[in-house]
N, C-alpha and C positions, 0 to 999 in steps of 0.2 A: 440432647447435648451435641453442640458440635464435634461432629468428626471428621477432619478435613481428607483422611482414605477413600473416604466416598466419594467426591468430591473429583481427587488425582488419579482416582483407577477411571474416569471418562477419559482422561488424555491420551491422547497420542505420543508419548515422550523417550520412545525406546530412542537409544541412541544420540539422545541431549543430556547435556551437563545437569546435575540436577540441584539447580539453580530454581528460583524462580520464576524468571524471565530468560533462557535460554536462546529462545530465537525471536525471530521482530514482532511475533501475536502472539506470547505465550508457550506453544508449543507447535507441530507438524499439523494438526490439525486447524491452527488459526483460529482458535475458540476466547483467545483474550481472558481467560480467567484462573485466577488464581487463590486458593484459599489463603491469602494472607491478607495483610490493608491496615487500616487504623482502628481503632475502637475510641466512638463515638458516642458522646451521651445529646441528644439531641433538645433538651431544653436548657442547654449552654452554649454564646457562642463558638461556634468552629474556633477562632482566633485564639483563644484561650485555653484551647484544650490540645494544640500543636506548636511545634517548632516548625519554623522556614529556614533552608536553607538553601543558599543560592551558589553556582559557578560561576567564575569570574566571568564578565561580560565580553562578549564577544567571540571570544574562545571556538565556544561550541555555536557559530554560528547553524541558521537551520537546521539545526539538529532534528531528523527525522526518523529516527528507529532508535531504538534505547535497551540491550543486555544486560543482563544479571551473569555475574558468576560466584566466586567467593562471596564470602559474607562482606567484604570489604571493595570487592570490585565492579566496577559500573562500565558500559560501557556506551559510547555515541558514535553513531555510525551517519553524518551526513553533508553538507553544505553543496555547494552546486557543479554546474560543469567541471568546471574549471575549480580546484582546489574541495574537492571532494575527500575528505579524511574520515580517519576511524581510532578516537580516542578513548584512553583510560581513565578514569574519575574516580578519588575515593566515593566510595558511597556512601559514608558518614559527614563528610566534610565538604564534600563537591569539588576538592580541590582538580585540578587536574594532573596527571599524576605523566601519565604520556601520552604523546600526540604521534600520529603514521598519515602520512599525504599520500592516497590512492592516485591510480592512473583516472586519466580523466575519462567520461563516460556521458551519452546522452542520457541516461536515465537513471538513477539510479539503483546499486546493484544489492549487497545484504551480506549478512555474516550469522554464524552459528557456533554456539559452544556446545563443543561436541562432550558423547560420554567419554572418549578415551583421554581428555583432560586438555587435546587441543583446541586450538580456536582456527576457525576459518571465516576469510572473508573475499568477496567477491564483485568485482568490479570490471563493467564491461564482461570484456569474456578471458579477463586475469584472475587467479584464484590464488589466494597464499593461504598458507598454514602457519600458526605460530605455536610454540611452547611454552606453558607455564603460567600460561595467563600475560605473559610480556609481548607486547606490540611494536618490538623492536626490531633495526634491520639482523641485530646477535641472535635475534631471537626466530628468527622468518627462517624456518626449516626449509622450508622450499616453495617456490613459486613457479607455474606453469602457466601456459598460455592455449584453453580451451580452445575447441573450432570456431574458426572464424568465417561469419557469415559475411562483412561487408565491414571491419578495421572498426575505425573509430566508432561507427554507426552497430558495433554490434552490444547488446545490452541485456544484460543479467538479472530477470526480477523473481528469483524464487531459487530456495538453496533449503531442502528438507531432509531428514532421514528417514533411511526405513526401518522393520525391526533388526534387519541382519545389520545395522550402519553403517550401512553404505549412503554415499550422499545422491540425493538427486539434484538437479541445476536444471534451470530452463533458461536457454536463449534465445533472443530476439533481433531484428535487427529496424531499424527507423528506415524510412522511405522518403524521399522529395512530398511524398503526398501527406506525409504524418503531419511534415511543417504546413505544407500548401494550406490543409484542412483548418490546422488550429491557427496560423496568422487570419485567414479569410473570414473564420466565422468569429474574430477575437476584432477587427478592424472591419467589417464590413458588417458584420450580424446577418442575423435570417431575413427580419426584414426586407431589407435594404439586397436581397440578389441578387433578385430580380433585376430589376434598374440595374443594376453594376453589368449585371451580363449582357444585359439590352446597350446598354455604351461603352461595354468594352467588344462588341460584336460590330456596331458604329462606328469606332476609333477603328479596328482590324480592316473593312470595307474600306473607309477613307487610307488607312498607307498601303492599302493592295492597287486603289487605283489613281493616288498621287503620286505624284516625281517630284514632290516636296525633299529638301536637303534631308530633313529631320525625318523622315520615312525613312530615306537613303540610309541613314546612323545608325536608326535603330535596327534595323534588316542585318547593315554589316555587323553592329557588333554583337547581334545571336548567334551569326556563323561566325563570327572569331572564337564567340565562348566554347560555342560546340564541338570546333575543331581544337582548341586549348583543352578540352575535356578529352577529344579521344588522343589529342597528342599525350597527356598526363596518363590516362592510364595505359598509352602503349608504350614509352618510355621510363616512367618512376618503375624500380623494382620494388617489390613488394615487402620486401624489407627495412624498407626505406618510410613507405608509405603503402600500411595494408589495406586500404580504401579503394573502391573505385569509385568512380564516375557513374558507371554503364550499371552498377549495383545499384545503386544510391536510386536508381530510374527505374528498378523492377520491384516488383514483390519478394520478398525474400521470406522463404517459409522457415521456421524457428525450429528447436531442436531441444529435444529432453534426453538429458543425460544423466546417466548412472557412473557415478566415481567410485574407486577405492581410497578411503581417508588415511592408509597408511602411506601409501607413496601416489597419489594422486595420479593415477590413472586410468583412463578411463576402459570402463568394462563393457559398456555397450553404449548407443546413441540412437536415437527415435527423430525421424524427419518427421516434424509436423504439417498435417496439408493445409489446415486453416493458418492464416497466417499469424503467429503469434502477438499479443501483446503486452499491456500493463498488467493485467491482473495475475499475482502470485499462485503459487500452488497450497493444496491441501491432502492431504494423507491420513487416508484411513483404510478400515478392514470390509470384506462383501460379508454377506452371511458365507459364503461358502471356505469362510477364513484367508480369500485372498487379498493382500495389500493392495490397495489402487493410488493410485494420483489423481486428483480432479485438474483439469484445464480449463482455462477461457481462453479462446481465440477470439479474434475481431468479431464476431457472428454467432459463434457457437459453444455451447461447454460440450467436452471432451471427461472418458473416463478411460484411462490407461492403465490394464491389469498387469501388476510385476509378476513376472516370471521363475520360479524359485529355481528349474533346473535349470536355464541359464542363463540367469541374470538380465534379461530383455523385458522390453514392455509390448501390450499384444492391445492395440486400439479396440475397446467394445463399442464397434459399430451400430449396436442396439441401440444403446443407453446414448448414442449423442444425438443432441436438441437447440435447434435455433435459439438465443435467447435476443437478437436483434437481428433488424437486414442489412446490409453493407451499407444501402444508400438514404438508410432512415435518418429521422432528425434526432440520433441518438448518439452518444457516443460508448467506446468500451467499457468491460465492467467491472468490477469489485472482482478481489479476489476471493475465493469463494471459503466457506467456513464449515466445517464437519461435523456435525451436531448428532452422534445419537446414529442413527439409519438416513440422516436427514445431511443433502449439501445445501445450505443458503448464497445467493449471489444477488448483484443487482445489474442492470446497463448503469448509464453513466459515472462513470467513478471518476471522471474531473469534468470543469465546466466547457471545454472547449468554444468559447465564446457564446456563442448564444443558442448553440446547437447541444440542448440534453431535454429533448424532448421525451413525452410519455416514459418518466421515469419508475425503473419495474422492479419489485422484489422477485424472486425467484426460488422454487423450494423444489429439489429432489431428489427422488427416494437412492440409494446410491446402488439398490439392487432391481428395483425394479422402474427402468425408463418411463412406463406408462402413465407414473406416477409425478405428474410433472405440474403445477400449481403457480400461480402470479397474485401481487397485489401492486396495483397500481394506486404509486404515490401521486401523481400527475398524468393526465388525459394528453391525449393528442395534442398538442397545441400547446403545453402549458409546462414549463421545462422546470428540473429537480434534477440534482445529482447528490452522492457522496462520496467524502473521501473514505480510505478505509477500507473496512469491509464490515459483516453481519458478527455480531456478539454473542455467543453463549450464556445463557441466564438457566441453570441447569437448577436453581431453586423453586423454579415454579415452571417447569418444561418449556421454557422458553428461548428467543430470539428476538434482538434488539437491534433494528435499522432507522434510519435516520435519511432526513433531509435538510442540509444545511440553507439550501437555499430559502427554500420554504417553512425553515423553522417550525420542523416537526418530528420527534423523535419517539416509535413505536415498540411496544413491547409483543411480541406475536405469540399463538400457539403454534405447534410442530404443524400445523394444517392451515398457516395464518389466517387464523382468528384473532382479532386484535383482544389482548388482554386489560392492558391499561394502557394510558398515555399520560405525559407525566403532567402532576401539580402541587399544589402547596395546601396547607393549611392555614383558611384566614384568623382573623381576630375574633370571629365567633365561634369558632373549633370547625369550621366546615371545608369542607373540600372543593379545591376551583379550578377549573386548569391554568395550568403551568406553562406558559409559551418558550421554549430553551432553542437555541439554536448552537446546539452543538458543534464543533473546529475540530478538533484534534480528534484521534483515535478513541472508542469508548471503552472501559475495561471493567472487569466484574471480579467483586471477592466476595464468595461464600459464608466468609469469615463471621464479617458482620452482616451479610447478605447486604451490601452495596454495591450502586455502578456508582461509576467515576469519572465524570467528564471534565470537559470545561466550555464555556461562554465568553464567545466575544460579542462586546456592546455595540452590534454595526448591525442594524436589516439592512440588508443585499437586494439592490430591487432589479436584478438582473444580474445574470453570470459574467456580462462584460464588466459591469459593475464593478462586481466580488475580484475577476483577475485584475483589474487595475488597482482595486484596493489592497490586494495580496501583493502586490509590488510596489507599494508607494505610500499606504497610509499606514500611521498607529493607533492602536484602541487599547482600549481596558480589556483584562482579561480575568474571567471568575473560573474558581475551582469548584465544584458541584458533587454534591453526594445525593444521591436517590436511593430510596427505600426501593431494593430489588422486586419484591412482593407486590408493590404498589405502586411504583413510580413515584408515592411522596418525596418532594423534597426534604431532607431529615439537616443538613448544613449547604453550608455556601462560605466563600473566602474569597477576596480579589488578592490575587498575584499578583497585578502591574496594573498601574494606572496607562502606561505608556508601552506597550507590545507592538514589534510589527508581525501581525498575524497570518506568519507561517503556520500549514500545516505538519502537524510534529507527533510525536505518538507520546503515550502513556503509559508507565506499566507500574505494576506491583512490586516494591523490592523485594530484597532478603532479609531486612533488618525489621517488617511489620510497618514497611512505609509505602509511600506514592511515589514516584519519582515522574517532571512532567518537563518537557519543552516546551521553553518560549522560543521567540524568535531570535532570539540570540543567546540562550544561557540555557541552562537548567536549574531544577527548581525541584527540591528534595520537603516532603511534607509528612512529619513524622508525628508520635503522640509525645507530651511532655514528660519525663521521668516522674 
């Protein structure tokens, strides 16, 4: 008999609202599951045994992270640089209920409902609080403004509790080279560097030893910008404009901070030495009962023991492990997922143009460093990413990682040993595989022992591909159930003939449903009364 306690004592959930979907992957740990979902009889189809229900269009464009609180409350946390918001939705009805326009941010930043019934949300390195579940400016108890690594450019991708709830926050900040990297390998690719750098070494020769006009131009207008640079930031006061110039042009190393959620302040802060990036945080316990945070820097995972007498994190230099090299054809990775004794990570977790080479899973032990394991989705030469990160499938001791590119999505043992990969049942009752290429976030419920993705109708014959397509074309998009156990396909459902296929997350309501972003809406998928 189902008992879904078995199930909720693996999470990590002190200190989240006890919702379903509380934070952006289910819980502090990032494990993506939840014992709730639809009940599914699988020799009927899907369409007929659920309701759809949709948000008004547009609305919630991008919508990329997706909360639970009330039984009745939803929440959307996404859209881009510029107009970057954090809305309310009924959860029955999809109406929208209220709308909050964040500060604008390069990356996007994250939100959590908290146990003490407030909500917090985090953007750049601004943090608000609100009450009541209302997302209003009557409602915004207070709002502070975290350390600032470099203004505009600083960037918040990880906001967890621990058991005492207090919050943890990780900041980052972007570089000239973030962009340098991802325009160059997005508009030039791997191929093609070589040659670029051989004629842009060509071109540099020829205006070092012309007295050509057009040398002359280009020359003077470097030193205007450069001197415009240091004229701005030694004249703009910083209040004005928290950015510099001369930041913007260094490494700037990232910062893990520990809040108090009653009056937002901070109790202590950790300079990180790898330089921080994309990938969020994870929280769990050592055997020796102490709380940790796992990290991913550009290069390396980190494990950071909290400190209970007081309140500080104490880097364990043991346990940390290259999981790429600075200058490899890789880029950073997944945020990493807490399984058990077990952290999962990957390298590439976007496509950065045509640079995610020897794309790698990652497994380890969270007490003992030694214990450090890889499976490689792609060889040297032959590029793989995911968005995302690694799923928990705690019904048959498993982990589920994925390759969009390559249109391959893997069920693992705790030791990655591949278990299953998914497929169908044909017309002769036999079993075949299943080619998915999984988009959006994967998420898992116990309930009926399902994952739950979805498929977009596009092979990607390249990452430059995939990013021009991610910004310019629309496809069809399917909702996907798989037998947890097996990887069977058990239903399937097309949402949209016509999606522009953002990546968007997934999650399990409160009300025994799915709730999924498209590219501009949400999309609520329930069982029929």
């Amino acid at each position: 008999m189902f008992d879904p306690q078995v199930y909720l004592d693996q999470l990590s959930t002190k200190g989240l609202y006890p919702s379903s979907w509380p934070s952006e992957h289910g819980d502090n740990q990032r494990s993506k599951m939840y014992p709730g979902g639809l009940t599914i009889d699988p020799s009927k189809p899907l369409q007929d045994q659920v309701n759809i229900v949709e948000s008004p269009t547009g609305v919630t464009f991008d919508p990329q992270m997706i909360y639970t609180r009330e039984k009745n409350q939803l929440y959307v946390f996404g859209g881009r640089i510029k107009g970057r918001y954090f809305n309310r939705l009924n959860a029955e009805t999809m109406e929208i209920e209220q709308e909050y326009l964040l500060n604008d941010a390069p990356y996007p930043g994250g939100a959590l409902m908290h146990e003490n019934g407030y909500i917090y949300v985090i953007n750049g390195n601004i943090l608000r609080k609100f009450r009541d579940g209302d997302i209003t400016e009557s409602q915004l108890v207070k709002k502070v403004t975290l350390p600032d690594i470099n203004g505009f450019f600083t960037c918040a991708n990880g906001i967890v509790t621990l058991e005492n709830v207090l919050l943890v926050i990780k900041l980052f900040a972007m570089n000239y080279m973030d962009y340098v990297r991802l325009l160059s390998r997005i508009l030039i690719g791997r191929y093609y560097k070589r040659f670029f750098l051989v004629l842009g070494l060509c071109f540099l020769e020829y205006f070092l030893r012309s007295q050509s006009f057009l040398a002359t131009l280009l020359v003077t207008l470097l030193v205007m910008a450069g001197a415009a640079m240091l004229l701005f930031d030694a004249i703009v006061p910083l209040e004005k404009a928290r950015w510099r110039f001369r930041k913007f042009f260094q490494i700037q190393h990232g910062i893990l901070i520990l809040v108090e959620p009653e009056n937002l302040k901070i109790v202590s802060q950790h300079i990180l030495e790898d330089k921080c990036s994309f990938p969020r945080l994870s929280v769990s316990k050592r055997k020796d009962n102490k709380q940790h945070v796992t990290v991913l820097g550009d290069c390396n995972a980190q494990q950071f023991i909290y400190n209970y007498d007081d309140d500080s994190f104490t880097e364990n230099k043991a346990w940390e492990k290259p999981y790429r090299l600075l200058h490899a054809r890789s880029s950073r990775g997944t945020g990493p997922c807490t399984i058990g004794r077990n952290v999962f990570f990957t390298n590439n977790t976007y496509t950065e143009g045509a640079y995610c080479d020897n794309y790698t899973l990652w497994k380890a032990n969270v007490d003992d460093a030694s214990v450090y394991k890889k499976f490689e989705f792609t060889p040297v030469g032959k590029q793989g990413f995911m968005w995302w990160s690694v799923v928990s499938n705690p019904i048959i001791n498993g982990a589920l990682a994925w390759d969009t590119l390559n249109s391959r999505l893997i069920c693992f043992d705790y030791d990655l040993n591949i278990l299953w990969e998914p497929n169908r049942v044909n017309e002769k009752g036999e079993k075949v595989p299943l080619v998915l290429r999984p988009h959006d976030c994967i998420v898992m419920s116990p309930k009926g022992g399902h994952i739950y993705l979805t498929e977009v109708h596009k092979t990607f014959d390249s990452p430059a591909s995939l990013f021009v397509d991610y910004f310019t074309r629309e496809f069809a998009k399917d909702f996907v159930v798989l037998d947890a156990r097996t990887g069977t396909e058990i239903a399937r459902l097309s949402l949209s003939k016509k999606i522009t296929p953002r990546a968007c997350n997934i999650c399990i309501g409160n009300n025994d449903d799915v709730i999924v972003g498209l590219g501009d809406r949400m999309v609520r998928i329930s069982n029929k009364k």
